[in-house]
C-alpha positions as CSV (number, residue, x, y, z in Angstrom):
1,X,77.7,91.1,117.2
2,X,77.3,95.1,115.7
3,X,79.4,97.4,116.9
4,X,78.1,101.2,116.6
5,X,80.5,102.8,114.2
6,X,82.3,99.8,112.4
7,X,81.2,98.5,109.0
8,X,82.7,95.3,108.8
9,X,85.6,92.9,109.7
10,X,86.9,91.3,106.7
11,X,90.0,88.7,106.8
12,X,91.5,88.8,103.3
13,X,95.1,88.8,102.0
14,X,96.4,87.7,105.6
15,X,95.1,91.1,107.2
16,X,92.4,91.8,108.9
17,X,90.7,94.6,108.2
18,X,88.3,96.7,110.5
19,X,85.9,99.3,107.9
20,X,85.3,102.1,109.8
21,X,84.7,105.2,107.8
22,X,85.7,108.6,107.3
23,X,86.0,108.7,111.2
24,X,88.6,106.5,111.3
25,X,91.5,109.0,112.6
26,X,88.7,109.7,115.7
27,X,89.7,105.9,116.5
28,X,93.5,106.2,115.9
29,X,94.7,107.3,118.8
30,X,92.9,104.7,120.9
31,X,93.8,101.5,118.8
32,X,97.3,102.7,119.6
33,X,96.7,102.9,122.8
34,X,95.3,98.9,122.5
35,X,97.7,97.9,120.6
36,X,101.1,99.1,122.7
37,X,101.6,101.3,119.3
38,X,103.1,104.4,121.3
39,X,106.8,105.6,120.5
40,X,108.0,102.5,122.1
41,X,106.4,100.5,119.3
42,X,104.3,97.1,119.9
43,X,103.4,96.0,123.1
44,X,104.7,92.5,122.9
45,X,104.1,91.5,126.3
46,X,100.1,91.9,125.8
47,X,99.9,90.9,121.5
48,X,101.2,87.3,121.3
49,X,98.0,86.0,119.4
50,X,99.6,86.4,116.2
51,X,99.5,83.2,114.5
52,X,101.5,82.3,112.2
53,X,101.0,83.0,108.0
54,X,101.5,81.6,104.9
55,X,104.5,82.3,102.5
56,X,102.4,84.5,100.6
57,X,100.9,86.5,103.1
58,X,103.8,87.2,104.9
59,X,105.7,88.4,101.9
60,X,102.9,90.8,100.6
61,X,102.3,92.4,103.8
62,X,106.0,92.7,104.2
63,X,106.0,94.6,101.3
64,X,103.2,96.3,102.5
65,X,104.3,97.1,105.5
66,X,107.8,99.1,103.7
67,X,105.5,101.2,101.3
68,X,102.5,102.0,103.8
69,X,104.3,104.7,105.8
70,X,105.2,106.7,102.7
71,X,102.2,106.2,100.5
72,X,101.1,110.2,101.8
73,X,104.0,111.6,100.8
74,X,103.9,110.1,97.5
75,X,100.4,111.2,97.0
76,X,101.2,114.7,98.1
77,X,103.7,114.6,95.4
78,X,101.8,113.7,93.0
79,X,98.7,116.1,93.9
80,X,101.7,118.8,94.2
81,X,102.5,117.8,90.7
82,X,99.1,117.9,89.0
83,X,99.5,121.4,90.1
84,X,102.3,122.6,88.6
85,X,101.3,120.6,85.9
86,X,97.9,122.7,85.5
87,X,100.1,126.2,86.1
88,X,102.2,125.7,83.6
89,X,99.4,124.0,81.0
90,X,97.5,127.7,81.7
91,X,101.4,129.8,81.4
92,X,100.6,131.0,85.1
93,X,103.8,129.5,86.4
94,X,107.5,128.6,83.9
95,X,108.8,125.5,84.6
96,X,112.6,127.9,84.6
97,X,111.0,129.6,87.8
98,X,112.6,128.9,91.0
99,X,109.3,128.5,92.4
100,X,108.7,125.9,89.8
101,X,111.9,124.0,90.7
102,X,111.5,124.2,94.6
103,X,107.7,122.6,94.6
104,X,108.7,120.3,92.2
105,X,112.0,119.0,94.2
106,X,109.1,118.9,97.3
107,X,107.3,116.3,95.1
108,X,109.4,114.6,93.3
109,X,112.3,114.0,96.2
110,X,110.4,111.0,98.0
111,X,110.6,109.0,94.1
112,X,113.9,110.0,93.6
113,X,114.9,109.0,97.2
114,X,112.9,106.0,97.9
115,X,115.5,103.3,98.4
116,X,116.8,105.6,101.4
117,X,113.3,106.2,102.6
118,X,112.4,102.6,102.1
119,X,115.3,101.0,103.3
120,X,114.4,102.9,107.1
121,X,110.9,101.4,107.0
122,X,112.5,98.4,105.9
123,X,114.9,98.2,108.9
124,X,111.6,98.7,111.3
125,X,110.0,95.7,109.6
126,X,112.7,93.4,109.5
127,X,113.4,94.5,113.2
128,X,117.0,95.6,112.5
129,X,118.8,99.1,112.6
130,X,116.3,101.3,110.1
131,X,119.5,103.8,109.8
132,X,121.7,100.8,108.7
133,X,119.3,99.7,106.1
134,X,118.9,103.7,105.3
135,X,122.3,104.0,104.7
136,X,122.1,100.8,102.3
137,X,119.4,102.7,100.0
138,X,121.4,105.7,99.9
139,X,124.5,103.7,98.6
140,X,121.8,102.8,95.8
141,X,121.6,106.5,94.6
142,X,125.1,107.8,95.5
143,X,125.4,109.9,92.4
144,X,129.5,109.5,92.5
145,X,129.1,106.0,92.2
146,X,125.8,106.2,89.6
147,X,127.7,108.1,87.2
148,X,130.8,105.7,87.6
149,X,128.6,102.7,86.2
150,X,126.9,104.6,83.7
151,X,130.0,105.7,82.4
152,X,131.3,103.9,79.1
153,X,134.5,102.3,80.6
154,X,131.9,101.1,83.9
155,X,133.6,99.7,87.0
156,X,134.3,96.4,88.5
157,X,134.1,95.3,92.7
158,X,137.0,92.8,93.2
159,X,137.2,92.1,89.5
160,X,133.7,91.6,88.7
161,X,131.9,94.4,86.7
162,X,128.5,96.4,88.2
163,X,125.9,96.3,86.3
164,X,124.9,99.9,85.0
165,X,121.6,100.6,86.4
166,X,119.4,103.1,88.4
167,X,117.7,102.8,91.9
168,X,116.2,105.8,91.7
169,X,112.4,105.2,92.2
170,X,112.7,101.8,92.9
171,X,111.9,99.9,96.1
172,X,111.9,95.9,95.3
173,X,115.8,96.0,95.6
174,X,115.8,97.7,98.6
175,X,113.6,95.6,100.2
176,X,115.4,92.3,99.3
177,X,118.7,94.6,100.5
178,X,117.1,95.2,103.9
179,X,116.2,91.5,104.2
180,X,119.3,90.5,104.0
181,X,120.7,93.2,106.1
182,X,118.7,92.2,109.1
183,X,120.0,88.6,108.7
184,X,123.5,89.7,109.0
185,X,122.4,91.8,111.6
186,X,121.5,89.4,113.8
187,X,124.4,87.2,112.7
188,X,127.4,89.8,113.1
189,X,125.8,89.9,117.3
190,X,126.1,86.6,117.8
191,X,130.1,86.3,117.0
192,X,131.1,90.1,117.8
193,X,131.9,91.3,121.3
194,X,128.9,93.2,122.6
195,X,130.9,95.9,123.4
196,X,131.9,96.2,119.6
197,X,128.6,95.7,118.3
198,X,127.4,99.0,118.3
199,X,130.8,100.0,115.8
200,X,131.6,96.8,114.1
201,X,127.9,95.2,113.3
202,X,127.3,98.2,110.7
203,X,130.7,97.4,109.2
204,X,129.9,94.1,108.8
205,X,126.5,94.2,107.4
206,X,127.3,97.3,105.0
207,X,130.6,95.7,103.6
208,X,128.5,92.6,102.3
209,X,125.4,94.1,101.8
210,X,126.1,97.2,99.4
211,X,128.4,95.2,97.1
212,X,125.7,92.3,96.8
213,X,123.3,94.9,96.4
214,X,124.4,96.7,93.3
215,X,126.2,92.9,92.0
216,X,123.2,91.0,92.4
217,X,119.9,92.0,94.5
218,X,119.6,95.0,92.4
219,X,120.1,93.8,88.6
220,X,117.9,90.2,89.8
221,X,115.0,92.3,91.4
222,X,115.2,94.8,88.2
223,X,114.8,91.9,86.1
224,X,111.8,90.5,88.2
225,X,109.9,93.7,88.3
226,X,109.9,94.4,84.8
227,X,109.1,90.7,84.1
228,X,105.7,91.2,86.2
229,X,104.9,94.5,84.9
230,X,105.2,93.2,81.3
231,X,103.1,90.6,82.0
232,X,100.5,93.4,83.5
233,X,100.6,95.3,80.8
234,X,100.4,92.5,78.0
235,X,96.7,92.6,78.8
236,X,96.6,96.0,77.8
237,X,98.9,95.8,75.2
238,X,96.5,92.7,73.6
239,X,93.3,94.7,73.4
240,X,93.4,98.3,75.9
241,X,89.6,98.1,76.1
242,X,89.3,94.4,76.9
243,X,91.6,95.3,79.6
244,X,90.3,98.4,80.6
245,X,86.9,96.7,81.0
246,X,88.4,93.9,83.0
247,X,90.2,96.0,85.7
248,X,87.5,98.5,85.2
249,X,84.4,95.8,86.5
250,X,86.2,93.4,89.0
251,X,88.8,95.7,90.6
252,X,86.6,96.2,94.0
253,X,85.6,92.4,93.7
254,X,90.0,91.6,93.6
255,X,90.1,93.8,97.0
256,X,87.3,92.3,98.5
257,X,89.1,88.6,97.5
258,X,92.4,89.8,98.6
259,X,94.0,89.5,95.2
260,X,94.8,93.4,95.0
261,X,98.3,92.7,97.8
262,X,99.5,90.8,95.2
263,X,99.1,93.0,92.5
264,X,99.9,96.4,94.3
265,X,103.9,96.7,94.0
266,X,103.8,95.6,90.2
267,X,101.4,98.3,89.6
268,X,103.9,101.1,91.4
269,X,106.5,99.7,89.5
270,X,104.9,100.2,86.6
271,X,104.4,103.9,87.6
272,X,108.1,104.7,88.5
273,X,109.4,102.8,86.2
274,X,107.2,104.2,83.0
275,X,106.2,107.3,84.4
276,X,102.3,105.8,83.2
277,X,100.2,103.3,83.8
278,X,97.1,102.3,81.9
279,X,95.8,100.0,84.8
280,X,96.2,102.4,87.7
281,X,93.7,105.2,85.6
282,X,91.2,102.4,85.2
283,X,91.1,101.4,88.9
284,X,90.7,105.3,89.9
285,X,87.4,104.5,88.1
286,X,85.8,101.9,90.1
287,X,85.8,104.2,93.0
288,X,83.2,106.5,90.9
289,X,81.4,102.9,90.2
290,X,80.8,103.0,94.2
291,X,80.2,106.3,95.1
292,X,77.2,106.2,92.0
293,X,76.0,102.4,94.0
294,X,76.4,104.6,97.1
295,X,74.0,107.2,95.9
296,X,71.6,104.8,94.5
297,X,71.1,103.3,97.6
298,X,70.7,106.2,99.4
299,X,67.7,107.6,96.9
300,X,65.9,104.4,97.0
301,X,66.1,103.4,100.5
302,X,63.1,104.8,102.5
303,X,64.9,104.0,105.7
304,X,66.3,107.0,107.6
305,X,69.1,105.0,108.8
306,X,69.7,103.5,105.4
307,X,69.5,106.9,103.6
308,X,72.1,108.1,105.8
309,X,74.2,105.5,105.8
310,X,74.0,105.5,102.0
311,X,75.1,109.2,101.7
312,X,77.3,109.0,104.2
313,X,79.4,106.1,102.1
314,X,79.0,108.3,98.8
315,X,81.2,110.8,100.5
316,X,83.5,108.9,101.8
317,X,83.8,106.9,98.7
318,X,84.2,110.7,96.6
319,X,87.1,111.1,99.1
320,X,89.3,107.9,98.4
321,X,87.7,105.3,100.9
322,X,85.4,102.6,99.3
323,X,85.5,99.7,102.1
324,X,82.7,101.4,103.7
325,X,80.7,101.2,100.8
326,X,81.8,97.5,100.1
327,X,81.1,96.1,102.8
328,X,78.2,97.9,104.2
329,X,75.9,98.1,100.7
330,X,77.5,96.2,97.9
331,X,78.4,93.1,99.3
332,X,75.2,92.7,101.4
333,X,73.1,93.4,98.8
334,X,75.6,91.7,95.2
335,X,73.1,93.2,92.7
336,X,74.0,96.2,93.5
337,X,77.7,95.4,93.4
338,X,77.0,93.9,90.0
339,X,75.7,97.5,89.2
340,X,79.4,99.0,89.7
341,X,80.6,96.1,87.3
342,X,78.7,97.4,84.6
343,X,79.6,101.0,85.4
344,X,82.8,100.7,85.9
345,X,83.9,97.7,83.0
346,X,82.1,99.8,80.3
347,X,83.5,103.3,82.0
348,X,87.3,101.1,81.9
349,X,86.5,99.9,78.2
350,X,86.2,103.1,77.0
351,X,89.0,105.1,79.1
352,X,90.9,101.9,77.8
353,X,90.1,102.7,74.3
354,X,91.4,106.2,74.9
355,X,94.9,104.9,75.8
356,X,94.1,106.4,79.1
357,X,97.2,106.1,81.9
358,X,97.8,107.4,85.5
359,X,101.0,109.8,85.3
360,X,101.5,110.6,88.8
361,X,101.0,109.1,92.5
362,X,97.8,110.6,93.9
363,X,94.8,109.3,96.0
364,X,91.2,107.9,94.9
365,X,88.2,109.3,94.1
366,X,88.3,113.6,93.4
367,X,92.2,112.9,94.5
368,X,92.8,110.9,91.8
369,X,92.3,113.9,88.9
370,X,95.5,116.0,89.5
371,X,97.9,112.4,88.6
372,X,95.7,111.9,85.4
373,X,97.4,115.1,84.1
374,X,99.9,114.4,81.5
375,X,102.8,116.1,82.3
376,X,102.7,117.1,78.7
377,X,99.8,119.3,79.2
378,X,95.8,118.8,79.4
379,X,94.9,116.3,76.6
380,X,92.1,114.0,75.4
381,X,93.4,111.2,77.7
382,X,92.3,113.5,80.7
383,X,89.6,114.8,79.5
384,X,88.4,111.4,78.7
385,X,89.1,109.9,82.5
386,X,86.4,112.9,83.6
387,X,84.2,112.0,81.3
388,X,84.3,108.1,82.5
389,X,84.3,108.8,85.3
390,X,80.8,110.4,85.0
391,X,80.0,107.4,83.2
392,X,80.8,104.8,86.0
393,X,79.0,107.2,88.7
394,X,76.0,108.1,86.9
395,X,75.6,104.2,85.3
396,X,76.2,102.4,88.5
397,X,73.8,104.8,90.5
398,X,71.2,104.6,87.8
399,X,71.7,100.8,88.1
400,X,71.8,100.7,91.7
401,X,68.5,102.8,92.4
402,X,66.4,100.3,89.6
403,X,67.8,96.6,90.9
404,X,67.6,97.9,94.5
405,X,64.2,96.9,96.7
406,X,63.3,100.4,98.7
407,X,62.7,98.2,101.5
408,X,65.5,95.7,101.9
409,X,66.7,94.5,105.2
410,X,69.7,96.9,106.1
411,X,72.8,96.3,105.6
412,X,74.0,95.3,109.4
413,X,72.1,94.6,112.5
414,X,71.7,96.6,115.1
415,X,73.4,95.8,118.2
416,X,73.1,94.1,121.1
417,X,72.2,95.9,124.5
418,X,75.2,96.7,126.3
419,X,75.9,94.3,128.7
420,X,73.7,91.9,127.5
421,X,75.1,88.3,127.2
422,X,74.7,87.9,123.7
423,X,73.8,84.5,122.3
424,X,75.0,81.9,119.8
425,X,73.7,78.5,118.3
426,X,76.6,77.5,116.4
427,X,79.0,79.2,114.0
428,X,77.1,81.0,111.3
429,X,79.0,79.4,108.7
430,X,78.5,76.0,109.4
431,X,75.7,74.1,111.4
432,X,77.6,72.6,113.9
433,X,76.0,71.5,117.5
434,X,76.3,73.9,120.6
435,X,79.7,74.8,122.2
436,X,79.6,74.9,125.8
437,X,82.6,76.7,127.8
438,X,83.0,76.0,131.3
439,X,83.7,78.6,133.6
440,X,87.8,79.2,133.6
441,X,87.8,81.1,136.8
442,X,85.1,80.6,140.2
443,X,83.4,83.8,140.8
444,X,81.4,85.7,140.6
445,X,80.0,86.7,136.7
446,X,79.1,90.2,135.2
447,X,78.2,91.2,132.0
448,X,81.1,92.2,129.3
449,X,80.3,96.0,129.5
450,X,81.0,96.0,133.0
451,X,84.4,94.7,133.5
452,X,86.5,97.9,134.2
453,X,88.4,98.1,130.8
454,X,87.0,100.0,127.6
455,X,89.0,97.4,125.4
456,X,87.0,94.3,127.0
457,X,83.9,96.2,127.7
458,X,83.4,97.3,124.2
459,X,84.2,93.9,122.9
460,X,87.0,95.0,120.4
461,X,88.7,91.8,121.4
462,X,85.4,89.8,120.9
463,X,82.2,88.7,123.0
464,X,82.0,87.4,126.7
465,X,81.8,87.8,130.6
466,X,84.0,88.9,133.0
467,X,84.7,87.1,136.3
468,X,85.2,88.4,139.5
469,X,87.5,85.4,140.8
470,X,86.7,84.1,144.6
471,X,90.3,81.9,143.7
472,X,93.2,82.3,142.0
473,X,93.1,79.5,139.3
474,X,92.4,79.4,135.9
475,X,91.7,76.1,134.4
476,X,91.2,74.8,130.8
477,X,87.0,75.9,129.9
478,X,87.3,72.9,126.8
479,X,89.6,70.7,125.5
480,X,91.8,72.2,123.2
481,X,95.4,73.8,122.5
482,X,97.2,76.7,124.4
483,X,97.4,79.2,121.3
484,X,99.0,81.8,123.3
485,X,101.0,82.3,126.6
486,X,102.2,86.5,127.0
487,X,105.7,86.8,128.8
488,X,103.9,88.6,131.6
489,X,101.9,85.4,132.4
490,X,98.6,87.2,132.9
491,X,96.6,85.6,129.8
492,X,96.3,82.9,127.7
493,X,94.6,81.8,124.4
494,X,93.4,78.5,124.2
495,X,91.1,77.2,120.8
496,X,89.3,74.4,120.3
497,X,89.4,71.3,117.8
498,X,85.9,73.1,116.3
499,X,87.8,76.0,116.1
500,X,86.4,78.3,119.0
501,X,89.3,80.9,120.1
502,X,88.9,81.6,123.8
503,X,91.3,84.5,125.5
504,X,91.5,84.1,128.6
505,X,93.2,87.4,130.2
506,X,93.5,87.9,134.3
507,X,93.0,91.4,135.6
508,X,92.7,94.7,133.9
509,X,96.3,96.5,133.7
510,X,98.1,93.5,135.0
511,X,100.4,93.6,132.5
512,X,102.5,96.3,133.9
513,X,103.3,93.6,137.2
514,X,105.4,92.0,134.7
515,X,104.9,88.2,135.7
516,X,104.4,89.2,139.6
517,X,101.7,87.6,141.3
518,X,101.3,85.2,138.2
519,X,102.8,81.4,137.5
520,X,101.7,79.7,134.2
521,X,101.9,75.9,134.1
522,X,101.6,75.8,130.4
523,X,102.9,77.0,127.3
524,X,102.1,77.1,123.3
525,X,101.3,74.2,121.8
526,X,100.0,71.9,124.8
527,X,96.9,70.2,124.2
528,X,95.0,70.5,127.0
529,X,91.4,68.8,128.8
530,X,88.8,71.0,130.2
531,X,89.8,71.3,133.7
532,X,93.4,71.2,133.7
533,X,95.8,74.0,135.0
534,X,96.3,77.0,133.3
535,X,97.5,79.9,135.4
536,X,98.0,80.3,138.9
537,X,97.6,83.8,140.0
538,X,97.8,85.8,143.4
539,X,94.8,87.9,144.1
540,X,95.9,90.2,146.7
541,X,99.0,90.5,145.2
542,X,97.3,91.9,142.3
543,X,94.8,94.3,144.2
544,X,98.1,95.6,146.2
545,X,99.4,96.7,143.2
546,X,96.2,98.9,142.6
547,X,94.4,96.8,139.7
548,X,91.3,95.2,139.1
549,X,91.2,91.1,139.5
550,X,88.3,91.0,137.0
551,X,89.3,88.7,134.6
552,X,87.4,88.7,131.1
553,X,87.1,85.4,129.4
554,X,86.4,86.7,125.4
555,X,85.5,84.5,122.2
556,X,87.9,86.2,120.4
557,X,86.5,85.1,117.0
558,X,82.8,85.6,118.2
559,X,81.6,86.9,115.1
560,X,81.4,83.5,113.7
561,X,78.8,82.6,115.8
562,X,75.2,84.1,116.4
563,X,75.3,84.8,119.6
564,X,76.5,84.7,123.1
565,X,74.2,83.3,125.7
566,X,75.1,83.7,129.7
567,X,74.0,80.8,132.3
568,X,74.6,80.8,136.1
569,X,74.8,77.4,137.9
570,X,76.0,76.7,141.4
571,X,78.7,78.8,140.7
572,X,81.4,76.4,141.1
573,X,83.9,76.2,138.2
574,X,83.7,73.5,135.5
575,X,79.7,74.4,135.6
576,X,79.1,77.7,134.1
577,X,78.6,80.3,133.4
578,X,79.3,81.0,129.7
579,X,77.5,78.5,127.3
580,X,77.2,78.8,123.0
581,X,74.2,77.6,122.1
């Protein structure tokens, strides 16, 4: 299934990720709205098909999940300081000038701050009090007590001495500080009065949690971070153009494999801790790589609707965003990708050879320049990263343009009619026989664009029908295993043992009724037969209310198979209507 707008789905590195383009804030405001992600935060009544991760995903896109909301001020700092940087270089602005001072405070106060500014995001991802976990990074940066452990005589905490160290511009102690926060969180409720939580439950987690942060947390995770970064930077320390041509060719191909969560933090820490890093200029080169495939494609192709989606990718590419181009030209067509290899590993060689390094947080492509400035002034390093950077674009879209056919197939298919039932032999991946799934629901059946919700109708949540039920029943379409059962009892996921993933959700709305009208008879976990019991729901209670009874019956991982077909039988459930074949 195509969806007009979207570029790709891609599961990698435990997220899934949606390529949309440089339209993507146009689409913001209504994932929120899908999602439950208004002021009150996630709907958890309606999103309980989360399943559950590995060790390693979960930690990265924890981590992830602390830096994410303060990745744009950090970029706006560093853009603010490639700036200044450039004023000064040209003696258009003294770095004694108040003016000086006050821009630079605007973009450098987010580094210096970030265990405060961390620690709140850190208390909204591990679900505990943000301003409790705030206070925690501040504690980290308290100058009073900073200078006290820098001083020569130090200080000891019930007889044991701190370790002299600085949190400034550091965020992998915090994080471990807000994990452990949360966790006394949640233990200090279950043994203090609930009418002395609200007082005492900051006490306790701040007594235990500061002290173990500067004794151990701190000097452990400052010893892990620079243990990683060393090991990142060995590469470069070996042979710099070896390693710039490395990073410099199979960047893109890491984010694409899901490798880059892993490396992400190590290489921030390399930047706050060193003020450089070699690795983070080479990557700002790849995205040149892309934007030259980009163009390429876009002066070979001889399709309208190729050009333009070739151009269209070259400027969002220029601008920072490269999944667009990844998923929609390089990876469909890997000679091409191979052509920002070779672009960017030579490009990454030589910017390698240069001793070339990032100085400053900024964003990709034509954002990247201002944090290549050495805050020493303009020098060859720079100069060199421009001239690479014409390298990789020019290469790769030399490249691209001979290797590519003018008249290959494009890149995705167009999409089904609206409405239509779309079809499917068996999962694309692997030629397994045909999947039938029973009707859930007797009713009456209508096509997916006309069920009376944009989410269903547009398939965001997948392919299928929607039922208008004649009973209030829903019964198991296959045998298989309840995934899912939301609080509110209005829908259920249920997957198969050939790995089909069925939701199964009863009116449009009806999860405001909160559980009325609606009895489940299952929960997660139960294996199920085809026919058995699911939900039991109340039709006119549900129309009383003022919402729609239509229930939509989704293949929530419908990409993985061809197509959707639609047969009516009698009508009677058990024998229709929705059949993979």
């Amino acid at each position: 299934m195509a969806v007009k707008g979207v570029k790709g789905v891609m599961n990698q590195g435990g997220q899934y990720q949606v390529i949309i383009g440089t339209h993507v804030n146009e689409v913001i405001k209504d994932v929120r709205k899908v999602a439950g992600l208004g002021e009150g935060g996630i709907d958890k009544e309606s999103i309980k098909l989360v399943k559950k991760d590995s060790l390693w995903n979960r930690f990265f896109k924890t981590i992830s999940g602390c830096i994410m909301p303060m990745l744009g001020p950090m970029i706006a700092g560093g853009i603010i300081k490639g700036i200044l940087t450039i004023l000064t270089t040209f003696s258009l602005l003294s770095s004694d000038s108040g003016t000086y001072q006050v821009l630079y405070a605007a973009a450098d106060s987010i580094l210096y701050f970030m265990p405060i500014i961390v620690g709140f995001t850190c208390g909204k991802v591990f679900d505990c009090n943000p301003y409790v976990t705030a206070v925690v990074g501040a504690a980290l940066v308290y100058p009073d007590l900073v200078s006290a452990v820098a001083a020569e005589e130090g200080i000891k905490f019930l007889g044991i001495t701190v370790a002299s160290a600085t949190y400034s511009s550091t965020f992998l102690p915090i994080v471990l500080a807000g994990f452990l926060a949360s966790k006394l969180e949640k233990l200090g409720k279950k043994f203090i009065p609930q009418m002395l939580q609200m007082m005492l439950v900051p006490v306790f987690v701040l007594v235990i949690t500061v002290p173990l942060s500067w004794l151990v947390i701190g000097p452990v995770m400052n010893l892990v971070s620079n243990a990683l970064s060393t090991g990142m930077s060995a590469i470069f320390n070996f042979n710099s153009v070896v390693g710039g041509a490395l990073f410099g060719a199979f960047w893109q191909l890491m984010v694409v494999l899901g490798l880059h969560a892993a490396m992400i933090p190590i290489l921030m820490s390399n930047l706050l801790t060193q003020g450089s890093d070699p690795i983070n200029g080479v990557m700002g080169l790849t995205v040149f790589a892309l934007a030259g495939v980009s163009l390429g494609y876009a002066l070979k192709s001889k399709d309208p609707e190729k050009k333009s989606l070739g151009f269209g990718d070259l400027a969002s590419t220029l601008c920072g965003v490269t999944e667009p181009t990844i998923y929609s030209i390089a990876l469909p067509n890997i000679k091409v990708f191979a052509c920002a290899w070779i672009g960017g590993g030579l490009a990454g060689a030589i910017f390698g050879g240069l001793g070339g390094k990032m100085y400053s947080f900024a964003g990709d492509g034509m954002f990247r320049i201002p944090g290549m400035i050495n805050p020493e002034g303009l020098d060859i390093r720079f100069y060199g990263f421009i001239a690479c950077a014409l390298l990789a674009f020019a290469l790769s879209g030399i490249l691209a343009y001979i290797v590519m056919d003018a008249g290959e197939a494009p890149a995705a298919e167009p999409a089904a009619p609206a409405g239509a039932a779309a079809a499917s032999s068996a999962p694309a991946a692997a030629a397994t026989k045909p999947m039938t799934v029973y009707a859930p629901v007797q009713g009456k059946v209508i096509p997916r664009a006309e069920i009376p919700d944009p989410t269903f109708a547009e398939g965001v949540l997948g392919d299928g029908v929607g039922i208008d039920p004649s009973e209030g029943l829903v019964v198991a379409p296959f045998d298989g295993e309840i995934t899912s059962v939301v609080d509110s009892k209005h829908a259920v996921g249920i997957a198969s043992k050939d790995g089909m993933e069925l939701l199964i959700h009863v009116g449009v709305d009806t999860v405001k009724m909160n559980g009325k009208g609606f009895h489940t008879l299952v929960s997660e976990g139960d294996m199920v037969k085809a026919g058995d019991e699911l939900i039991r729901f109340d039709i006119d209670e549900i129309k009383k209310a003022g919402f729609s009874s239509i229930t939509a019956v989704l293949v929530t991982n419908s990409d993985d198979y061809d197509a959707l077909q639609v047969r009516e039988t009698s009508g009677k459930r058990l024998e229709g209507p929705i059949s993979l074949r």
